[in-house]
LUMKE-627341 format. One record per atom (N, C-alpha, C): z negated, y, x. Coordinates in steps of 0.1 Angstrom, whole numbers, padded with zeros to 4 digits, always signed. Layout:
REM residues N
ZYX ...
REM end
This chain:
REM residues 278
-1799-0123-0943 -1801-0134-0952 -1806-0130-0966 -1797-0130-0977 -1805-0129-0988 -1805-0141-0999 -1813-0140-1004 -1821-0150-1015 -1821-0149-1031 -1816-0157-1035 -1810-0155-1048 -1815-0166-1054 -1814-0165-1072 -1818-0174-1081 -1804-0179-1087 -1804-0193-1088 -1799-0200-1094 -1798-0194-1110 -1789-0186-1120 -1795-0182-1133 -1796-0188-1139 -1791-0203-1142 -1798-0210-1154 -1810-0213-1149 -1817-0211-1145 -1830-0214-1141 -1840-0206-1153 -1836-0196-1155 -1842-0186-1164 -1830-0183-1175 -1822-0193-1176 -1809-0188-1188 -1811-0185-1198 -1824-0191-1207 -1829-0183-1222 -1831-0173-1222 -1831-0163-1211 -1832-0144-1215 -1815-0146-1210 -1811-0131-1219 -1800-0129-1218 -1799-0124-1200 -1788-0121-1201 -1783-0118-1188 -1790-0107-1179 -1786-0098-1189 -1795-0083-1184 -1814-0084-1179 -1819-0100-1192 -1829-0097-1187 -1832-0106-1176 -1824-0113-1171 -1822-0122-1158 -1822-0121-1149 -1818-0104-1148 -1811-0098-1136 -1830-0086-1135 -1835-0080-1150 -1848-0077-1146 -1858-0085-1137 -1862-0097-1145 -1867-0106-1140 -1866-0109-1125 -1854-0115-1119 -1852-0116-1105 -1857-0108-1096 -1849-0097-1105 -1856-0087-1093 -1869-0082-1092 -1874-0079-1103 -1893-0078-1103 -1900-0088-1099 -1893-0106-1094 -1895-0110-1085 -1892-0110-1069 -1887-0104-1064 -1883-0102-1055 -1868-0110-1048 -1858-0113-1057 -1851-0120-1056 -1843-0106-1048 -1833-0110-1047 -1818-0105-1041 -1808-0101-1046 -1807-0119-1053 -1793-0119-1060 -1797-0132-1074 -1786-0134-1080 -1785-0143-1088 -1771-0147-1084 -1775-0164-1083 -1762-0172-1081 -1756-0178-1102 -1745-0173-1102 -1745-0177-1118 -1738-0188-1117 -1744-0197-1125 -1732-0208-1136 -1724-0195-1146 -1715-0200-1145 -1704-0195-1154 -1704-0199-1168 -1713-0211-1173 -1713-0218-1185 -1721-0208-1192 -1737-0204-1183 -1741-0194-1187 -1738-0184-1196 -1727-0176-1192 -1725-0162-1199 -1715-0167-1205 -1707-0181-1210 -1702-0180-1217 -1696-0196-1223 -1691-0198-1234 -1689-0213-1238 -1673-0215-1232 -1669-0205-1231 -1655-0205-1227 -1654-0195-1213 -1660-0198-1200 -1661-0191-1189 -1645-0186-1186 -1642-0196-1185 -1625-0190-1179 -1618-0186-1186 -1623-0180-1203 -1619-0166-1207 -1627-0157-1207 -1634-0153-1201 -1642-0143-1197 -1629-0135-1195 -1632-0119-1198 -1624-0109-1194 -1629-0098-1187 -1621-0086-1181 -1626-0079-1172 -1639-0074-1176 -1638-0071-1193 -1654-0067-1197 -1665-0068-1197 -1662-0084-1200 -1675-0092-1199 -1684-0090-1186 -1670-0091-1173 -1676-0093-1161 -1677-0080-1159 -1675-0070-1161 -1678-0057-1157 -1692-0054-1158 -1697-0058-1170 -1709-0057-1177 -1724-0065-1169 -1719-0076-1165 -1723-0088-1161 -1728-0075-1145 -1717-0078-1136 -1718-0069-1123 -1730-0058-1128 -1723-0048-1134 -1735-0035-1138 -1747-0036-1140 -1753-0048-1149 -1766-0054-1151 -1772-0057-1138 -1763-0064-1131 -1773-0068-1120 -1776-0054-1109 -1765-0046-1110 -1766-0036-1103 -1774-0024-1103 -1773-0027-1116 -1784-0015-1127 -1800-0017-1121 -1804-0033-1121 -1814-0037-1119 -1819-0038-1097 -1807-0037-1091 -1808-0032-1082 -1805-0048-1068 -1801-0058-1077 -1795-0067-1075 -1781-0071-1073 -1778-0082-1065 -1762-0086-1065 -1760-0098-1071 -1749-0098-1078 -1740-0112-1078 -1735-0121-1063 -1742-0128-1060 -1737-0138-1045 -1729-0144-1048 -1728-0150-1060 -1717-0157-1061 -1716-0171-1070 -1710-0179-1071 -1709-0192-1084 -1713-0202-1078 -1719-0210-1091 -1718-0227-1091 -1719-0233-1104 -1721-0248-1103 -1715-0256-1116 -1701-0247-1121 -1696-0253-1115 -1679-0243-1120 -1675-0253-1131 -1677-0266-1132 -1665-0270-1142 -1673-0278-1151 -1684-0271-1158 -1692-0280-1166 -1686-0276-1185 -1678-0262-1184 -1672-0261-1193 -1660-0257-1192 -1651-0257-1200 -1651-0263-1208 -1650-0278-1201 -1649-0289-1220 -1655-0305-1209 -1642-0309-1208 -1644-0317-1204 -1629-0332-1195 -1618-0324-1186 -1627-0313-1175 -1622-0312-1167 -1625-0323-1153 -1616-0323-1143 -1620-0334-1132 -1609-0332-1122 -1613-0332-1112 -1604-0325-1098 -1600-0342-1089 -1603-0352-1096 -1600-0364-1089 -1594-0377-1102 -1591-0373-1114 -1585-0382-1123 -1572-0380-1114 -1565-0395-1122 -1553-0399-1124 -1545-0390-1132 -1549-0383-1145 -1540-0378-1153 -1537-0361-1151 -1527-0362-1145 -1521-0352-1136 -1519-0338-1147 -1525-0339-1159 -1524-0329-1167 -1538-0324-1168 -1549-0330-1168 -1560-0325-1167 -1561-0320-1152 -1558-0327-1141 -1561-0319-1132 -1553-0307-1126 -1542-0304-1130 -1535-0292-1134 -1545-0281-1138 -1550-0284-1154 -1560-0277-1159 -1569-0267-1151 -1574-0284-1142 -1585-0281-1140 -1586-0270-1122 -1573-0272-1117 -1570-0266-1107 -1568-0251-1114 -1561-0247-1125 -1558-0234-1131 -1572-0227-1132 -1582-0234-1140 -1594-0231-1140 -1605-0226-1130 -1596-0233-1116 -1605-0232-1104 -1597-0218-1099 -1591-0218-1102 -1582-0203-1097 -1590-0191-1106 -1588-0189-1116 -1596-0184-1124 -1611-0177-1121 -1620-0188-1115 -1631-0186-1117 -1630-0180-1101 -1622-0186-1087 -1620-0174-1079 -1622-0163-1083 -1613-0156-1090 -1606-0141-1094 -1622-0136-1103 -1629-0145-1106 -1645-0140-1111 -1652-0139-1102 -1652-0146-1097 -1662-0145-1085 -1661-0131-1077 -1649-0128-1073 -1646-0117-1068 -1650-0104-1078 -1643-0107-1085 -1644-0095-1099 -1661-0092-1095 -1668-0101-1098 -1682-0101-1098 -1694-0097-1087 -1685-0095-1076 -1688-0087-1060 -1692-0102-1053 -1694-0115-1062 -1695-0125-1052 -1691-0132-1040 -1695-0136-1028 -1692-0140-1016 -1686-0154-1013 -1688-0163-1026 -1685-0175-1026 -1683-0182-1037 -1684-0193-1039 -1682-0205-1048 -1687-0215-1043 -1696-0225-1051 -1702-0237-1051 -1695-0249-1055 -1688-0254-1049 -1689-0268-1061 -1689-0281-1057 -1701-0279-1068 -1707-0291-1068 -1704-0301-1079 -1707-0296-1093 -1701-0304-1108 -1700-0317-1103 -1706-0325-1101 -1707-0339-1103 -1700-0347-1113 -1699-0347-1126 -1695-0353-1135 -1677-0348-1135 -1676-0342-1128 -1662-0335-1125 -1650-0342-1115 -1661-0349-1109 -1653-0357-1093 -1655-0373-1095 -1655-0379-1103 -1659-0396-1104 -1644-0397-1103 -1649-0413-1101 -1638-0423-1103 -1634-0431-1113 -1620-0426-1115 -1614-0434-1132 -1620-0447-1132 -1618-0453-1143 -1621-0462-1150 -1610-0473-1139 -1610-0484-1131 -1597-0490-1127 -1591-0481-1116 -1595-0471-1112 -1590-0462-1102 -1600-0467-1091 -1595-0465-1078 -1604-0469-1063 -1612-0454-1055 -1621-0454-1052 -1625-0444-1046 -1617-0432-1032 -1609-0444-1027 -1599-0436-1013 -1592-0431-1024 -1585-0429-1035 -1573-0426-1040 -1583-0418-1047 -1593-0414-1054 -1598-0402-1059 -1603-0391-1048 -1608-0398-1039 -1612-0391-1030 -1599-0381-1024 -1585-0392-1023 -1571-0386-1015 -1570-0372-1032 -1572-0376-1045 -1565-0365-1049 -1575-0355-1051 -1588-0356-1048 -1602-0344-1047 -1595-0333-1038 -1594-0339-1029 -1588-0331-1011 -1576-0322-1015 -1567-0328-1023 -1554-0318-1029 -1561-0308-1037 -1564-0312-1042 -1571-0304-1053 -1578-0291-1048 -1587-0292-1038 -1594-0282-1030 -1581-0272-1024 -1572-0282-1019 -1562-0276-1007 -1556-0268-1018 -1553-0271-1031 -1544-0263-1034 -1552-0247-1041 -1566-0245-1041 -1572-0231-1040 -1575-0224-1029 -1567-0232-1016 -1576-0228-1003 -1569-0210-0997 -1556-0213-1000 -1549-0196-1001 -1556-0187-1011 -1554-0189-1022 -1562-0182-1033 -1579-0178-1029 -1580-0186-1024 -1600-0184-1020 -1601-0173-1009 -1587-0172-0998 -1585-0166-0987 -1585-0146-0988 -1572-0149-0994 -1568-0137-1003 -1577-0126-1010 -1588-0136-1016 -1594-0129-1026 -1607-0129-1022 -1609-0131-1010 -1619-0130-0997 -1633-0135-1002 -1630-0148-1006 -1648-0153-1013 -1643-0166-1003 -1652-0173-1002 -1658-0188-0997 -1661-0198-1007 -1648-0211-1005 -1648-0220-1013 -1656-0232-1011 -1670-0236-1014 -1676-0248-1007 -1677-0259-1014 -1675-0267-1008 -1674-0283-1010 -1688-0287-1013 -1694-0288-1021 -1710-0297-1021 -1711-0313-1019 -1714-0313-1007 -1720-0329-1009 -1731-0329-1018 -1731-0339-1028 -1741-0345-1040 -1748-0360-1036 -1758-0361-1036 -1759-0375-1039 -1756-0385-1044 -1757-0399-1044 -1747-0408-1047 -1750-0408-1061 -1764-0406-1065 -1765-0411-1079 -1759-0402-1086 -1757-0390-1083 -1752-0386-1090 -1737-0382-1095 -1724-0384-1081 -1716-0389-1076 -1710-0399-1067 -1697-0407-1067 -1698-0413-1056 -1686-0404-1051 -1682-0393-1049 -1671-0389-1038 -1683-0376-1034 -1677-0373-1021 -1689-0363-1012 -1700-0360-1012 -1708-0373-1003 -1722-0371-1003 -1729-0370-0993 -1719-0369-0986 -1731-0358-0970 -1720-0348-0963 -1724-0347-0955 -1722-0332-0946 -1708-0336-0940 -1710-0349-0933 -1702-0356-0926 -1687-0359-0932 -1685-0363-0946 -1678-0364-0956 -1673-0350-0959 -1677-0339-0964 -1672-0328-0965 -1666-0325-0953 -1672-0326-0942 -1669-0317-0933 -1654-0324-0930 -1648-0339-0930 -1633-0345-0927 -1629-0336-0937 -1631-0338-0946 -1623-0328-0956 -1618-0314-0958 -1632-0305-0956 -1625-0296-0946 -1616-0291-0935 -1617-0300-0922 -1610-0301-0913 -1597-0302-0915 -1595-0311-0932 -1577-0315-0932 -1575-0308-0942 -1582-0299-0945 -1575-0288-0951 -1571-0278-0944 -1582-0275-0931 -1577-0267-0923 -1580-0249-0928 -1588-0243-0939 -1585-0233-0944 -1598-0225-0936 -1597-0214-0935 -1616-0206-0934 -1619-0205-0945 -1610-0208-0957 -1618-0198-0968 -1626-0214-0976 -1620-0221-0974 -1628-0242-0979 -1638-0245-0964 -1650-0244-0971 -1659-0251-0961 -1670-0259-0970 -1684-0260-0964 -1694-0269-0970 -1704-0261-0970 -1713-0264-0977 -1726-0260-0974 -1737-0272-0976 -1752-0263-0974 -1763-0275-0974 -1772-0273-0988 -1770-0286-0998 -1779-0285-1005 -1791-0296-1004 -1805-0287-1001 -1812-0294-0992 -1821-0306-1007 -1818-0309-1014 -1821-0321-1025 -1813-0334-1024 -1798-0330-1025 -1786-0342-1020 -1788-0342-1007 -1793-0335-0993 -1799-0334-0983 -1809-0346-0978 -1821-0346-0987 -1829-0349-0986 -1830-0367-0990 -1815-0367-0996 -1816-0379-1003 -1809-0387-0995 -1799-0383-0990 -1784-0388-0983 -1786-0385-0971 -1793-0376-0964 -1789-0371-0947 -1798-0381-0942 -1795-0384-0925 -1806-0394-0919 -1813-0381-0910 -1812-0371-0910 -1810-0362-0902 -1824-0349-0910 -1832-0345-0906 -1839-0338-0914 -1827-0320-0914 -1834-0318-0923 -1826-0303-0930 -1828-0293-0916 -1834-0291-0906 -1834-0287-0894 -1823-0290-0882 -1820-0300-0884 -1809-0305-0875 -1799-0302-0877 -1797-0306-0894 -1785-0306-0900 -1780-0289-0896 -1789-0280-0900 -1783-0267-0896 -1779-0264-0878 -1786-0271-0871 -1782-0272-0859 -1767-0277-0855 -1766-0287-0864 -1755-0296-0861 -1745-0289-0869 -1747-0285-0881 -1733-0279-0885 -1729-0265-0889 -1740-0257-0885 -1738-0240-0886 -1732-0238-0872 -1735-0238-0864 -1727-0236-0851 -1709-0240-0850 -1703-0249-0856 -1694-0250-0860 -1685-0244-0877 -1697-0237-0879 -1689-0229-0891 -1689-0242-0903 -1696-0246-0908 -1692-0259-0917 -1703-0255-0931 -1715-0247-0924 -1724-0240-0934 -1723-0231-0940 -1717-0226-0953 -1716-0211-0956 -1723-0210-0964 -1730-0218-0971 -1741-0210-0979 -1754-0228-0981 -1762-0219-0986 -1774-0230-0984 -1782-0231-1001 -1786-0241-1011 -1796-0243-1018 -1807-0251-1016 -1818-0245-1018 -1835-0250-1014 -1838-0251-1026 -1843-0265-1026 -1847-0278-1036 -1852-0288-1033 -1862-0298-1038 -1869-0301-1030 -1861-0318-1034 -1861-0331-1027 -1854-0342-1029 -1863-0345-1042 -1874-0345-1047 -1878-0343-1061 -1870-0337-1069 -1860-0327-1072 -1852-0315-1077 -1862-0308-1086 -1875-0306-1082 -1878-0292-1082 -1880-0287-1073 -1883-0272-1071 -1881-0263-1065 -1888-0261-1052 -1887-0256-1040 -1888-0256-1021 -1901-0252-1020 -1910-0261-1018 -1926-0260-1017 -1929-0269-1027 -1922-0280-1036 -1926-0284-1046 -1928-0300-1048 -1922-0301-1033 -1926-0317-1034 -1931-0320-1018 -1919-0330-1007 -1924-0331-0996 -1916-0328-0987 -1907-0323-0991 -1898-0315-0981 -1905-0298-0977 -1909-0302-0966 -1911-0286-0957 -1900-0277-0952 -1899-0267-0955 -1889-0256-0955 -1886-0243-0942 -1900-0242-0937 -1902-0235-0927 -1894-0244-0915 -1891-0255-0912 -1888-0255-0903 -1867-0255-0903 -1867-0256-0918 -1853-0249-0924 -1852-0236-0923 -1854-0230-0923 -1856-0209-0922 -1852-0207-0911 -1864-0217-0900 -1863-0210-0884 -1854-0216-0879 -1845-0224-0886 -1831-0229-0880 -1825-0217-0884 -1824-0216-0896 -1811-0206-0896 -1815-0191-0892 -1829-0185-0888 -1830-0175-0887 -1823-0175-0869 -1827-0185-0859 -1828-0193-0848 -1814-0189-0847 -1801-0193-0857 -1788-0190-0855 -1783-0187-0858 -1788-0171-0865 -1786-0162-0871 -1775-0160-0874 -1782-0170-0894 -1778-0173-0904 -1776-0155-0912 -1765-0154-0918 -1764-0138-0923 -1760-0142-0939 -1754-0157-0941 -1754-0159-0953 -1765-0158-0964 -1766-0167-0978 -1773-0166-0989 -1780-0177-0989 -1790-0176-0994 -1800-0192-1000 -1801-0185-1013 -1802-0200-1020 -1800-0199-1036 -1814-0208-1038 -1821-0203-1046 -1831-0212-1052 -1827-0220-1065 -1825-0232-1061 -1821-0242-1076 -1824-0254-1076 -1837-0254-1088 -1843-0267-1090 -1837-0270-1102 -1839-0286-1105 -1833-0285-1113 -1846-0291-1123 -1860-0295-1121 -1870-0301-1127 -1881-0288-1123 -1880-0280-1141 -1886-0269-1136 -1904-0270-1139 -1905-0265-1133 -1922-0267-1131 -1931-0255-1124 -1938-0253-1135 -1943-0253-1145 -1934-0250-1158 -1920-0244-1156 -1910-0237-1169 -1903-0230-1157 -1889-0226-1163 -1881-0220-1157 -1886-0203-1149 -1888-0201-1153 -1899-0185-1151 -1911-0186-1139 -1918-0199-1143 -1926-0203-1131 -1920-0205-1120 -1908-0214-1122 -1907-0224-1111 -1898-0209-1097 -1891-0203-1104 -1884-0192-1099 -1897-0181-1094 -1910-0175-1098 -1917-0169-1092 -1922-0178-1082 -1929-0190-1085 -1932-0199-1071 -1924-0199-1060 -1912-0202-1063 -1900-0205-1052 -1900-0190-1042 -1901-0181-1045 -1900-0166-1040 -1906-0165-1031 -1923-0167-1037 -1933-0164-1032 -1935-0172-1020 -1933-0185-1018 -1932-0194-1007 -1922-0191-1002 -1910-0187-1002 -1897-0186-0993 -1899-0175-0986 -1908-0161-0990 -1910-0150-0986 -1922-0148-0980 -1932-0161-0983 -1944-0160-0965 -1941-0168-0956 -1928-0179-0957 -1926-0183-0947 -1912-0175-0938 -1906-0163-0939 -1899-0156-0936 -1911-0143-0934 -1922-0143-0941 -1929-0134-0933 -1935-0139-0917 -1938-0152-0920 -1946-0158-0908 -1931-0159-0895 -1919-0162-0898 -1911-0163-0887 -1909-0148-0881 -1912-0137-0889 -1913-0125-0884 -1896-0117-0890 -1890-0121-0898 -1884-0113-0905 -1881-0101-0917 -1895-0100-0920 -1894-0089-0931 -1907-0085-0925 
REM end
């Protein structure tokens, strides 16, 4: 199980120093936004991401893998009506596969909220029916190129299409792919599930529905930082030996981005000392 930082968490140092940082905290990995290293991600070229990889490598860290995929460029959306943007925005999601890999990552997140609403006069089953194509049509490409494509349930406020486990997981199912599944982000978790973040890994890692996990607290700052308790999240997935990633990503950083990323560490790594893993 390794442990990674969310990078915009610390995105005002450059990359290189992101990748020091992490690691002189004891991080793992860095999970990147793609907006991050660039205003135009899905022209990123082999360089950029060459460079990107080697920093982290240099510093003795990995790339796990992406999230926030479609925050740039804007008026992308994987559930509009207008069959030219979501074209785009399927091209784009291809794209940022072939990075993810380039970049030694294991997966893909997506979550992007503002990416999946419902049109103006549009009904939710019919955004929801063209979300699901949308996914289906990266589900080969994600296979191929041997990363893991996950569906994030979000909370309602912040979305209304996929907001719990239960919801991804039909979705999954009728896609039918290994390489499209869900994972648990324990903040939309904590908001949406009736089920504490313990169960939920009970209930849906045993079925393969979990491939990667972010700790956050239903406050959205960061895992020890409000009232969600975490240890009894760990010894689930140590319990069902979980081999994937946890991503630390708050999004209300406190004390500052720098803080909130050493805090998070330091708690996630006495309670993995106390279950007897390191």
């Amino acid at each position: 199980m390794r442990i990674a930082l969310c990078n915009e968490v610390i995105a005002p140092m450059s990359f290189p120093k992101q990748c020091e940082y992490a690691a002189k905290l004891g991080y793992d990995g860095l999970e990147i936004a793609p907006y991050t290293l660039s205003d135009e991600p899905h022209r990123m070229g082999a360089a950029q991401l060459a460079a990107a990889r080697s920093a982290a490598a240099d510093c003795g860290i990995a790339v796990t893998g992406l999230h926030w995929l479609l925050v740039k460029p804007a008026g992308l959306s994987i559930s509009t009506r207008d069959d030219a943007v979501r074209k785009k925005t399927i091209d784009i999601m291809h794209t940022l596969i072939d990075q993810c890999a380039e970049l030694g990552g294991k997966y893909l997140v997506h979550g992007s909220p503002h990416q999946r609403r419902v049109d103006p006069g549009d009904n939710r089953a019919a955004a929801l029916g063209r979300a699901q194509e949308t996914f289906a049509a990266i589900a080969e490409h994600a296979e191929k190129a041997g990363v893991v494509y996950c569906i994030e349930p979000l909370s309602s406020e912040q979305t209304p299409l996929i907001n719990t486990l239960d919801e991804a997981a039909r979705m999954v199912d009728e896609i039918g792919s290994p390489s499209v599944r869900s994972m648990l982000d324990c903040s939309s978790a904590g908001r949406m599930e009736k089920e504490p973040l313990q169960a939920l890994v009970d209930r849906w890692l045993p079925k393969g529905m979990i491939a990667h996990v972010q700790v956050n607290d239903r406050n959205r700052r960061g895992p020890g930082q409000g009232e969600q308790r975490f240890a009894p999240l760990f010894a689930a997935l140590v319990r069902h030996g979980y081999s994937g990633d946890v991503a630390v990503e708050p999004f209300d950083y406190v004390p500052d981005g720098p803080g909130a990323a050493a805090r998070a560490i330091g708690y996630i790594r006495g309670i993995l000392e106390a279950l007897g893993t390191v």
